[in-house]
PANU-767186 format. One record per residue (C-alpha): residue in one letter; x, y, z. Coordinates in steps of 0.05 Angstrom, whole numbers, padded with zeros to 5 digits, always signed. Each point is the difference from the previous one (the first is absolute). Last residue first. Layout:
BEGIN
aXYZ ...
end
This chain:
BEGIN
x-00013-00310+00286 x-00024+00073-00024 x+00013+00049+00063 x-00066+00028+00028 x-00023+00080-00003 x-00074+00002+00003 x-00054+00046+00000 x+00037+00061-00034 x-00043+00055-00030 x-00006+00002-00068 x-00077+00026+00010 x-00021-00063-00041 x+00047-00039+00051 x+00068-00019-00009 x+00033-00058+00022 x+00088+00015+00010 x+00047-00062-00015 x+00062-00011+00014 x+00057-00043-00033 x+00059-00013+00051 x+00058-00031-00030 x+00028-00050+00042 x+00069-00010-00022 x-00014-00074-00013 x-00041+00016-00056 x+00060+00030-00038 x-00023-00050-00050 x-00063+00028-00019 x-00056-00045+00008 x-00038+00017+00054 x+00022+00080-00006 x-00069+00024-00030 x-00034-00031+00057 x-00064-00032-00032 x-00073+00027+00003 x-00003+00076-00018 x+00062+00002-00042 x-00024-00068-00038 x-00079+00024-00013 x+00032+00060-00033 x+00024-00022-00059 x-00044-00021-00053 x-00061+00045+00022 x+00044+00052+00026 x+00037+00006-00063 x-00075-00002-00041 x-00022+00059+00042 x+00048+00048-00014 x-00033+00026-00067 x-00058-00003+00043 x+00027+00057+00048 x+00001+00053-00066 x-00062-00017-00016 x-00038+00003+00062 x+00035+00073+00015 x-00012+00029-00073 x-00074-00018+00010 x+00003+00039+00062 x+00024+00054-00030 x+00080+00010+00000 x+00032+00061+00032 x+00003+00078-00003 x+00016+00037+00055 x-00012+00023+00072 x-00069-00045+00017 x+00012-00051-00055 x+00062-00022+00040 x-00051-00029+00047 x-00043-00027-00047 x+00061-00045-00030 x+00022-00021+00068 x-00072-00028+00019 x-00004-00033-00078 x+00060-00042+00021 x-00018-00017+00065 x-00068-00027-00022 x+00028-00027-00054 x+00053-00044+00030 x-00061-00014+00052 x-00017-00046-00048 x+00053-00046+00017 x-00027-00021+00072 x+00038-00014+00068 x+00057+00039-00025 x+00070+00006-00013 x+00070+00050+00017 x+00047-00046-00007 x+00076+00008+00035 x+00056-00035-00017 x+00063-00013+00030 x+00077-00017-00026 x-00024+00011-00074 x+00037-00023-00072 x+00002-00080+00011 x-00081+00013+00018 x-00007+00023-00079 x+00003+00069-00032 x+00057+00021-00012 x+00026-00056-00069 x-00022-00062+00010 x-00073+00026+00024 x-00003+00063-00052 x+00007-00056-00052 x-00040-00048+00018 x-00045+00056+00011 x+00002+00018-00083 x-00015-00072-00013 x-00074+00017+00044 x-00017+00057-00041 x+00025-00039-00061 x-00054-00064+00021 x-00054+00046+00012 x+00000+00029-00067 x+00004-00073-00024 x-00061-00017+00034 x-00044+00055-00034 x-00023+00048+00049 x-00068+00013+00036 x-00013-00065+00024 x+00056+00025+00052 x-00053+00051+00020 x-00018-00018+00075 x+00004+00047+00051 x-00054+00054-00036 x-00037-00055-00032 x-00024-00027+00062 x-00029+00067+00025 x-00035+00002-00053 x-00026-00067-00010 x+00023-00048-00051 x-00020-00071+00002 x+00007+00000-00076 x+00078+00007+00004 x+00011-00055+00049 x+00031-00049-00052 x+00043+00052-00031 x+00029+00016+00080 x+00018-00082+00003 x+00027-00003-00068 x+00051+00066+00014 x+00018-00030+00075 x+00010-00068-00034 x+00043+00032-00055 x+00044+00040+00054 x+00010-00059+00038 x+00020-00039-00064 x+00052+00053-00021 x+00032+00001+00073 x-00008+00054+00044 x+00046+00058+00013 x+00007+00031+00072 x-00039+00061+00015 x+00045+00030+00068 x+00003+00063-00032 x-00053+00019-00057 x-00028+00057+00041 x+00065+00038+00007 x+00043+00017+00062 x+00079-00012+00006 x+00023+00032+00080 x+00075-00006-00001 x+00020-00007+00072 x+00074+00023+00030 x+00034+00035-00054 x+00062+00035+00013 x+00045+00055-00005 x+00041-00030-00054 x-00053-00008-00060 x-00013+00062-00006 x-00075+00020-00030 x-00001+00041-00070 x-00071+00019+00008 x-00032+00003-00073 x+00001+00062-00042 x+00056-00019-00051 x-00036-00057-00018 x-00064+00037-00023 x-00057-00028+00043 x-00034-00056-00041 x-00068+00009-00031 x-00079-00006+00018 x-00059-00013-00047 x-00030+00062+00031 x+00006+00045-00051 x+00067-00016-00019 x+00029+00020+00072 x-00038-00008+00056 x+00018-00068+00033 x+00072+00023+00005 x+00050-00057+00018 x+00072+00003+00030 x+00048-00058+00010 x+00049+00015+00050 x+00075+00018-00025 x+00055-00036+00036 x+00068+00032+00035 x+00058-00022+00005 x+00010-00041-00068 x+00059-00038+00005 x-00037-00059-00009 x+00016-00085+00014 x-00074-00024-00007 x-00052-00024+00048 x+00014+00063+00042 x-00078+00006+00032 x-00013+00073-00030 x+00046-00015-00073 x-00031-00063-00008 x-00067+00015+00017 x+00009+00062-00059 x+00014-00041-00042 x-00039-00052+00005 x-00066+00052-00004 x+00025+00032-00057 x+00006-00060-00038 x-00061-00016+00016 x-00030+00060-00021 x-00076-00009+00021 x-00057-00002-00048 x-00002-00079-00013 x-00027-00021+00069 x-00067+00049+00003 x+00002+00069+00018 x+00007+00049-00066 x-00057-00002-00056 x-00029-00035-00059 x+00036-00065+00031 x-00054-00034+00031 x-00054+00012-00055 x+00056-00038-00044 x-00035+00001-00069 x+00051+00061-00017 x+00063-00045+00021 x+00061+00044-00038 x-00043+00064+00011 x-00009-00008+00075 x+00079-00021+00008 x+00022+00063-00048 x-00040+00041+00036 x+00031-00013+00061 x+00065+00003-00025 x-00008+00068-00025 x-00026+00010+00080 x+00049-00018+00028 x+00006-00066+00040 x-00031-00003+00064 x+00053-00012+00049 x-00028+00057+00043 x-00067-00037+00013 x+00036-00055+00027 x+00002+00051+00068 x+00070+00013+00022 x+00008+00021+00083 x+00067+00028+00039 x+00015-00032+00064 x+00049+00020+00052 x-00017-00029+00075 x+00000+00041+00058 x-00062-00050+00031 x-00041+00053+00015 x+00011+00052-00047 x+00024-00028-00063 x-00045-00064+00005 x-00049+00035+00021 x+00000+00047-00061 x+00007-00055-00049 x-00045-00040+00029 x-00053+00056-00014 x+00024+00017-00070 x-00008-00072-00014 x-00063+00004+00024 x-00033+00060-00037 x+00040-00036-00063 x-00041-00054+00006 x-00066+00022+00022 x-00051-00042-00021 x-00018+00026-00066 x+00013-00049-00041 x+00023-00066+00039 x+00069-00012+00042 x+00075-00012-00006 x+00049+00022+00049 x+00066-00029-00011 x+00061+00005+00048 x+00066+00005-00028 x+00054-00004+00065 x+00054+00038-00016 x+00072-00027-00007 x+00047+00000+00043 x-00007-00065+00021 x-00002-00051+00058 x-00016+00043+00059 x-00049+00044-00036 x-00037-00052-00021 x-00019-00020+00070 x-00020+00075+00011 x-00045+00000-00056 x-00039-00068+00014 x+00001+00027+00079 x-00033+00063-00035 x-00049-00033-00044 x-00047-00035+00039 x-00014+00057+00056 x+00009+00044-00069 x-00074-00024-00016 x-00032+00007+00076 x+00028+00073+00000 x-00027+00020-00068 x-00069-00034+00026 x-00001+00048+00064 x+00024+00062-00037 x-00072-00017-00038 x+00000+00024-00063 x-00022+00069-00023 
end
């Protein structure tokens, strides 16, 4: 359970943000929430969500990037058309989404385009179906959500949110750097740092593919606030990771430990490349709505995910 106390010091930030944006539009106020395997992302977005609802009498309805996978015939169309790809074999990296779902639909919620829709479908994704390889929610079952009663705070989570592209020599020298390493290998080393593990050019797409997502929902232009959920040390990723996997274990069937470390590797390269940014740099210093003072948060998490600090990002 988190902390009511650390919910409370969060939407301290937030809510004047909110209420300030209120005043000069009516449209909601997209705050993204972006944070590491297994730490707890949609636990706290469900969270805010609540307290947002009841103690601050705000609206807010919550899409995770998970639900703009796309389906899964697409899906194994992507990991058959790049079969040397180890980062595209299956769903979660840049590349998997449906972008132009994901326009879409942000046009329709935040009014970007003359509609005369009234009411807007929300993306819906099953992590079940097809064996486990996950597929969308049949249209015609997703929430059909009015658009004229109101939308105060559109909570967008998804662990690639707030990664911001990098250029093709900062990738390279990240890639050289990690092959020149390789033999100093420990295990705990290797676990947090596989780039060496990937050809260069594999790298490179993953990293095209955010350019992407960043023009098109996914960059600083596309939040009002952002929240990350980070740590003091990566390798707690796994820690968390393999924690949630035993617990599930106890009422049903879920991934072996092996399963666990491999599954959360195939995320590792993204935070490798990306991550040092969103934990160091305000994701809003160079947007040009700067002047609006977008607030970008960040929560420290300790190996027990518990919250040590909660500081705004200068």
């Amino acid at each position: 359970m988190i902390d009511p106390n650390a919910i409370n010091a969060v939407l301290d930030i937030f809510v004047p943000s909110i209420r300030a944006h209120q005043e000069k539009t009516s449209k909601p106020f997209v705050l993204g929430l972006s944070g590491l395997q297994g730490s707890g992302k949609s636990t706290w977005a469900a969270a805010l969500s609540k307290a947002l609802t009841t103690q601050h009498n705000l609206k807010n309805r919550t899409l995770s990037l998970d639900d703009l996978y796309h389906d899964h015939p697409k899906l194994v169309a992507i990991r058959e058309a790049n079969p040397n790809n180890g980062l595209l074999q299956t769903r979660g990296q840049p590349g998997t989404h449906d972008e132009v779902l994901a326009k879409e639909f942000f046009d329709q919620v935040l009014g970007r385009e003359e509609s005369e829709k009234k009411t807007v479908k929300w993306p819906a994704y099953d992590k079940s179906l097809h064996g486990g390889q996950g597929g969308r929610v049949p249209v015609e079952e997703w929430d059909e959500v009015p658009l004229d009663q109101g939308l105060d705070v559109l909570i967008f989570e998804g662990w690639a949110l707030g990664f911001q592209p990098l250029t093709k020599e900062e990738v390279t020298k990240k890639w050289e750097k990690a092959k020149a390493s390789e033999a100093q290998q420990s295990e705990e080393w290797s676990l947090t740092n596989t780039l060496a593990n990937h050809e260069l050019e594999h790298l490179l797409l993953i990293n095209e593919n955010l350019r992407r997502y960043y023009d098109t929902f996914a960059g600083p232009q596309h939040f009002d606030g952002f929240l990350h959920l980070s740590t003091d040390k990566l390798v707690q990723v796994y820690e968390w990771r393999l924690g949630q996997e035993r617990a599930l274990r106890q009422h049903k069937p879920g991934m072996t430990d092996e399963q666990v470390v491999k599954f959360v590797k195939g995320y590792m390269p993204a935070y490798e490349l990306f991550l040092e940014r969103l934990q160091n740099q305000n994701l809003f210093q160079n947007d040009a709505n700067r002047a609006l003072r977008k607030k970008h948060v960040q929560v420290v998490l300790n190996k027990a995910r518990e919250v040590t600090e909660v500081k705004e990002v200068q």
